[in-house]
Each structure stands twice: as C-alpha cells, then as structure tokens.
N, C-alpha and C positions, 0 to 999 in steps of 0.2 A: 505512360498512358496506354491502355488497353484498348486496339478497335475491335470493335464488333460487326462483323459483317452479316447483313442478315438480306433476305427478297426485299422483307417487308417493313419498316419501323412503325410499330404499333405503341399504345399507352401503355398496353397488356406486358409488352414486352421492355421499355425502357423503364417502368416501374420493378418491374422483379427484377430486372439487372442491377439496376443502383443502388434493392438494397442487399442484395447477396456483393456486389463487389465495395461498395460503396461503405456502404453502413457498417457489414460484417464483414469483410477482408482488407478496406481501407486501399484499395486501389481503385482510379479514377479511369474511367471509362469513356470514350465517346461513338457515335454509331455510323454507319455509311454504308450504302446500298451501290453504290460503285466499287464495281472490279478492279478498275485500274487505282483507284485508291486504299483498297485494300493492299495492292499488290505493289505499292509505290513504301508503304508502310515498315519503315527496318522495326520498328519496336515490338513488343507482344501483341498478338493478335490471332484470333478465334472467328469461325465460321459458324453461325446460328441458322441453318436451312435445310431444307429435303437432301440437300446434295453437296458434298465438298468441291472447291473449285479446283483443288490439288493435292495437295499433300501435306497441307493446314492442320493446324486443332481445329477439330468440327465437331461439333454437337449435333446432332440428329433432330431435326426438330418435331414436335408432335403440333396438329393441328389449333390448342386449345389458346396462344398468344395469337394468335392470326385469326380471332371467333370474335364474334359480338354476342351479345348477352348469354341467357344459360340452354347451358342443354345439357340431356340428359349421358349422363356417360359411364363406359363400363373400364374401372379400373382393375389390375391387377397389381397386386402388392407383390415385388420381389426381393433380393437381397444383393445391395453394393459392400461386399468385404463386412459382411455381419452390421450393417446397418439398411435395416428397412426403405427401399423407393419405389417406388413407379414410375410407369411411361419410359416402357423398355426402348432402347436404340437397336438400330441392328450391328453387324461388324464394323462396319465403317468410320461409327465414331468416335473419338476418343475415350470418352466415359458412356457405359454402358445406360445410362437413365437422362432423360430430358430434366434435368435439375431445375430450369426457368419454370416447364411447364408445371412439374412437382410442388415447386416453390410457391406458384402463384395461386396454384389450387387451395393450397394450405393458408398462407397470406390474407386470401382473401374472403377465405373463409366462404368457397363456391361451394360446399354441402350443404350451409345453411339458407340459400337458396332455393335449393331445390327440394318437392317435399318432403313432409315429415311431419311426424306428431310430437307436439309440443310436451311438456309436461304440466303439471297441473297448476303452475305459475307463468307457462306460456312460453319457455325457452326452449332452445334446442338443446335437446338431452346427452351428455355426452356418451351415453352406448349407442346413440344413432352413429355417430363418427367413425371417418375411416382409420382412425388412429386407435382410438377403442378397443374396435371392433379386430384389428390387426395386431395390438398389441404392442404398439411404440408412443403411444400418449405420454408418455413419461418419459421420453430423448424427442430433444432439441433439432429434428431431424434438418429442419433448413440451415442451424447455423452448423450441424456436423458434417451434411452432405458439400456446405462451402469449404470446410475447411479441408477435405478430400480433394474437390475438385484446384485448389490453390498446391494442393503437394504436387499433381499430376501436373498442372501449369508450370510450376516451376522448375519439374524434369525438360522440360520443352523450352523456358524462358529461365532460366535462371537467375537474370538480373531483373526480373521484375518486381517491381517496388509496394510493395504493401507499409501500412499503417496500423501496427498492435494495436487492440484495442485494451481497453483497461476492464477487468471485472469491477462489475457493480452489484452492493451491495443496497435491499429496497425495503427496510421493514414499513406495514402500513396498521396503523391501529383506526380500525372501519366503529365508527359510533353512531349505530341506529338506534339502540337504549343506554342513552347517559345511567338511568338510574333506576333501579326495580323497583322501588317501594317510594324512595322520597321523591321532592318537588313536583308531584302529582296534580295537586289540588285536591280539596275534599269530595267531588263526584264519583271525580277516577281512583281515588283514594277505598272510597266508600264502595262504589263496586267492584273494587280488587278483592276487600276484604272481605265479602261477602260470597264473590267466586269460591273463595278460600275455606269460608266455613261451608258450601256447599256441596264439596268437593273432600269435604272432611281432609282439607290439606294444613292439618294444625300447626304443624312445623313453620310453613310459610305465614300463616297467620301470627304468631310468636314472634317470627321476623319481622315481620311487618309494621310490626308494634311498637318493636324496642328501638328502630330507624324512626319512625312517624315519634318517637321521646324520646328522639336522640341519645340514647344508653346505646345503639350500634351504628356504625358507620353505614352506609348501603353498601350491597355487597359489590355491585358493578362499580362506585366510585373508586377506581383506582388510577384514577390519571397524574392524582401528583406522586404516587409511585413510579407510574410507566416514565415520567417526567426525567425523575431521580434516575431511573435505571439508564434512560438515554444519555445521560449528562457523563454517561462512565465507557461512551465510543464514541469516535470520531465518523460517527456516521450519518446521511440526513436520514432523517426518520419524520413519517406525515400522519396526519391526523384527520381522517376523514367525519365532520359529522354531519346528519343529518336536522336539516333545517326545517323545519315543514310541520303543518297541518295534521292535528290527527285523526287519522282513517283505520280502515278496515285493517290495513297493511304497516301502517305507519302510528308507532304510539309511542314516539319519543317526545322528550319534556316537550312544554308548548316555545314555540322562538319567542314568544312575549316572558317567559319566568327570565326576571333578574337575575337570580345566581346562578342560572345556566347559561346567559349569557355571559355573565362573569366569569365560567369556569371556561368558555369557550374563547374569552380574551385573554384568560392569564394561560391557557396549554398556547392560545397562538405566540404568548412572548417568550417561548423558547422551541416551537416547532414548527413548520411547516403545516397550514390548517387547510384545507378545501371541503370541497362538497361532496356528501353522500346524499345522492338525489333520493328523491320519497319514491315510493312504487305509483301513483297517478303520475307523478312529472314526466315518466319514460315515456305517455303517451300525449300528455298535455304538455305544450311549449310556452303556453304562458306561466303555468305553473313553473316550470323548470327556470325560466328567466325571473321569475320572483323571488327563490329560493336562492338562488344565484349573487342576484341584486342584493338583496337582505344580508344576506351573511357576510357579502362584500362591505356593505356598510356598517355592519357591526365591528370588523378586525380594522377595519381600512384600508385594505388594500385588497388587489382587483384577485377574485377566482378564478384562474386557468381549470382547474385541475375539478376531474369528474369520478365520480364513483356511483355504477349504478347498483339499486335495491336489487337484491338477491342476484347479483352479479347476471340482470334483463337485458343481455344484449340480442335484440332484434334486429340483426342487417337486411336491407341499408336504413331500415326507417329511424332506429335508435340514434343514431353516429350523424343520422343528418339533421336531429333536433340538434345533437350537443354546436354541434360547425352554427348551426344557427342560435343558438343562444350566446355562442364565440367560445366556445372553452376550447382549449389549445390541445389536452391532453384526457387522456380517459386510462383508468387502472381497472378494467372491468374482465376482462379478457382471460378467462379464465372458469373453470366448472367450481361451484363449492362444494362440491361433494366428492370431487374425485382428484386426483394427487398428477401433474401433469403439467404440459402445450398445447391449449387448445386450438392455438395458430399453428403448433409444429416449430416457434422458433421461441429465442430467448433472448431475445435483440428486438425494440422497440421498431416500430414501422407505421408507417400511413396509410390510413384507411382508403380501399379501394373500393370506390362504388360500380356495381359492375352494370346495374340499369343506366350509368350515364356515362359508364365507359371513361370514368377519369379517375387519379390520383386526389384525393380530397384533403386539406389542412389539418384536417385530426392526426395526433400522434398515438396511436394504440400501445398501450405499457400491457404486458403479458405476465401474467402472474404462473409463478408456480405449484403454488399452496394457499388454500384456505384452511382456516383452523376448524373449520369445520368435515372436512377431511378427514380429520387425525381422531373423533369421538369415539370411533369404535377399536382404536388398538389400547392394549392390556398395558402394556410397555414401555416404558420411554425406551429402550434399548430395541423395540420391533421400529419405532417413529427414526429414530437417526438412523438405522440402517439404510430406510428409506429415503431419505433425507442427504445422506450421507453419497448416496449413490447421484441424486440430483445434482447437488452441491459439487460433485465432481466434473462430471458431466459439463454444469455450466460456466466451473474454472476453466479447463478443457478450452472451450472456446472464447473465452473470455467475454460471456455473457451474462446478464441483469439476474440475480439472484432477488426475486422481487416475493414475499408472502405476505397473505391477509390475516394479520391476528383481530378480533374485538374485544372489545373491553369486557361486552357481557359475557362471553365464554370465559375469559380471562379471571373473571369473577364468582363463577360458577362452581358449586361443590361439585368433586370430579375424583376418578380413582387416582388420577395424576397432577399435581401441580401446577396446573397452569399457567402461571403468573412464573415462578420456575424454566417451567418448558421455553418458555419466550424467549427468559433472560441464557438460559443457555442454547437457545438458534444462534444469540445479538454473539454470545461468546466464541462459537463455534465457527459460525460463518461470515463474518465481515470482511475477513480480510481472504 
C-alpha cells in the first residue's frame, strides 16, 4: 500500500492518483493529511505539497489539483529524459515535473474548456491542442510519464508491489453507411441517381444500377467478410452501428428496412454490436435514449457501449447526455483525422467533470487511429512505420491498442486495399 501525503485531499487529486497508480501501474494507494501518520508509516510512501516534510519522495505540487473550475493558464512544455511534460518542479523534488497536475490536465481534457474555435462540425480541433501544437500527440505521455515515475519509486522502495497489466488489443468496425446504393428505398434511390447523372458521375451511376439488379454486391456490404476475417483471432472485436432517423448528417438505412435489421442481428451473433449515435442525438437526449432503446430491443440485450458521429465530443455536455441515457462506456476519444492521444493516455479512464467538480461513471476508451487518418499516405509501408511506432509505444506500457476502421472506407475504391490494410493491423498487432 502506497500513502500519499498531501495539505489538501481534493476529487482533483484522488482521481488522477488512482488512475496513474491504480489503473496504470497496479499499485493500491490510500491518502492522509496527517503527519504523524505519514511518519508512523514503514511502507512506500510519497509527499504531494508545496514543501517536503524531510527527506521523503516529494513531488512539488502545482496549484491546478488544489483549484476549482477553469482558469486560464500558461503552460510550458519541457523535457523529462526525452519525453515531453509540464509544470516544472524545482530541486527539491524527486521528479522534475508535477505528473498529477500534468496528468489531469490531459485526462480531463481542461483545454477543451477553455476557449476555442470549433470546427465546422463544432469540435475541438486537434491543432488547437497542447499536444499538437508541441508535438507528442502521438506518445501516451500519461501512461509513459507512470511508468518513469514507478522506476524512480522503486530506486527508493524496492519492495513495492505493482500489478502488470496486460496489452489490449481494440479493433472497432464504426457503421454510419451500411450500404451505398442498396436498401435505400425508391426516393432516396431515385435522388441518388439523379445526383449522379447531374454530376456527370457515370461510373457511380453503373454502379448503382448493377447493385439496385442485383448483378453487384454493394460495395460497403462487407460484414460477412469482416465476420470471416474475425473468426481467424482470438480477439474481441465491436461493431458499432448507427440506428437513427435520416437527417442532414445521418443517411444510413432506415432502423424500420428488414434486412438491415437482419444483417444487424446476424453480425450481433458473432460480435460484439453497440451504438453509433446520429449527429442530432449528441445534442438531443431524447433522441439518443431512443436509438439506444431501439437497438437494444432489436439484439436483446442491453447497450452499454457509445460511439459518437464524427467522433462530437463536447465536454462536459456530451459525456453528461451519455451517464444520463446510462451508457457505461464511450469509444469516442479520439481526432479522425489525425494519428494520436487525444487524452495523452492509452489506458481507459473516467470522465471528469470539472463544472461539478467530480469523478463521473462514464468510462472513456481512447482511441489511437481512425481510418480516416491513414487517406492521404501512398504506402502501406509509410502507414506501419507509423503504426509500428504506436504499436510499440503501447506494448511498452502495456496499453489499449484500440482503432476505428468503417465499413464504408473499407469498401471504398482506394490506391491501397483496404479491406487488406485491416486484416494485416488484426495480423500484426493483437498480440
């Protein structure tokens, strides 16, 4: 058991501790603002405050666990042993950076917060970030900067007791277009094909044609493929689709067509199935419990599990629909367009609300990769280098190897094989 000595025990502060020791280094912590129990203490044990009480491991602390709501703050980005931190210490403390305060910044995603211009679908953009913007987007710096600070603990405690964790491996197939061309109906059919000829997009129009008289398969159906390919690792693998209403944003089959309900009950009897919420639901809660509800009663069994449209996470308002429609878990976390940690970690955690100052029951799953990412490289051989690099990185700490493929890109004529690409991630990375 690890104590923590700090002035103050905050939420700010017994949340980022439990999940840097707790979640990510597997040693069991508890806190005490008494000296004489600190000092009564034979086992490992750490100073959290402005000042050490002797000649303890002490961390330096920075003002930002010890705050209530947001304020505006000037970070400096520097270097612990060639990995990127912040909220420098001075000599005194054992490790040169406040890791709690670092951690929670990141965690809780306090830049999104504070302002900033959205982008033209209303998210926070990842060049806003201090990650970005710094150039470690793409290392796991919470779970790296633990596993530094547990080598240094263990110069000082060397019988301190940690818990490995295990790598995990997360493939997710996101279904907002079951299908390009079929199960349409004749409107949306009819005004497809007329985009098409107005657009002088003949080729699509050909396609269109030979799927609508069944002489071609649709090019996005590929799930009882993805099916097959799954059936050849021992790994879970999820199916995210969207249920819902079609809108502006939202133009997948309608949840009333039969055989996409069918295709949506026979991937559930060998997968893992949940919700890809529509783009209204992120801001409508009745919507979102409908879609919810619905889908639930199609498979039969109950929906934990969330996936927002265009990966719309708005903190805290998003995160506090999902807790209130009860979903357990969300796999949103994450830029699609850019290769990365948008939390800074690769180890699952709980959403922190910081307007209420508490720890909140959602589990945030952090994604590494969208396949929408990867459109602009030539290569498969430029994609694994990159990849390659990640994939290490999150063996390294024995962390959630979690990416978003979809079906329609999976589907998509493309210089590189997509459907391919996938099946050698499942090859390369699972284990």
């Amino acid at each position: 058991m690890l104590l923590i000595f700090t002035h103050k025990i905050t939420n700010r502060l017994t949340y980022t501790a439990r999940q840097i020791f707790e979640r990510i280094l597997g040693i069991e912590i508890t806190f005490t603002t008494k000296v004489e129990d600190f000092i009564k203490h034979t086992g490992p044990k750490i100073t959290y405050s402005k000042q050490p009480l002797q000649n303890e491991f002490f961390i330096r602390s920075n003002d930002l666990l010890f705050e209530q709501g947001i304020n505006d703050l000037t970070i400096q980005v520097g270097d612990w042993e060639g990995i990127p931190s912040f909220f420098a210490c001075d000599d005194r403390s054992s490790i040169p950076y406040d890791i709690f305060s670092a951690s929670f910044f990141l965690l809780s995603r306090y830049e999104e917060y504070l302002p900033h211009v959205k982008d033209s679908l209303g998210r926070f953009p990842a060049k806003e970030s201090l990650a970005y913007q710094h150039k470690f987007l793409e290392l796991p710096v919470v779970d790296l900067w633990a596993h530094k600070l547990l080598v240094v603990l263990k110069e000082r405690f060397p019988n301190i007791e940690s818990k490995k964790r295990t790598y995990g491996f997360i493939p997710i197939i996101n279904v907002t277009t079951s299908h390009s061309y079929a199960l349409r109906g004749l409107t949306r059919s009819l005004g497809g094909f007329l985009l098409d000829l107005g657009g002088f997009r003949f080729r699509s129009m050909a396609k269109r044609i030979s799927v609508l008289l069944g002489l071609k398969k649709d090019p996005y159906d590929n799930f009882y493929e993805l099916v097959d390919i799954h059936k050849k690792f021992p790994i879970k693998t999820m199916f995210f689709f969207q249920f819902a209403k079609y809108s502006a944003h939202d133009k997948n089959i309608s949840p009333n067509n039969n055989k996409f309900r069918y295709l949506i009950k026979a991937v559930a009897d060998y997968s893992e199935v949940s919700l890809s919420t529509s783009f209204i639901s992120t801001t409508d809660k009745k919507t979102l419990k409908e879609e919810k509800q619905q889908l639930s009663n199609l498979i039969n069994r109950p929906i934990n599990y969330s996936r927002l449209r265009y990966n719309k996470v708005n903190v805290p308002v998003t995160y506090r629909n999902l807790i209130d429609a009860e979903f357990t878990d969300d796999f949103s976390m994450g830029y699609t367009h850019e290769i990365g940690f948008r939390a800074g970690t690769c180890t699952a955690f709980y959403f922190y609300d910081i307007n209420m100052e508490v720890r909140q029951p959602l589990k945030v799953h952090p994604f590494a990769l969208h396949d929408y990412a990867l459109v602009n490289y030539k290569k498969k051989d430029e994609i694994f280098e990159m990849m390659d690099k990640i994939y290490r990185l999150v063996k390294q700490v024995n962390g959630d190897f979690t990416f978003i493929f979809s079906n329609e890109l999976l589907g998509t004529p493309h210089k590189l094989d997509w459907l391919e690409l996938y099946q050698s991630f499942l090859r390369r990375y699972y284990v």
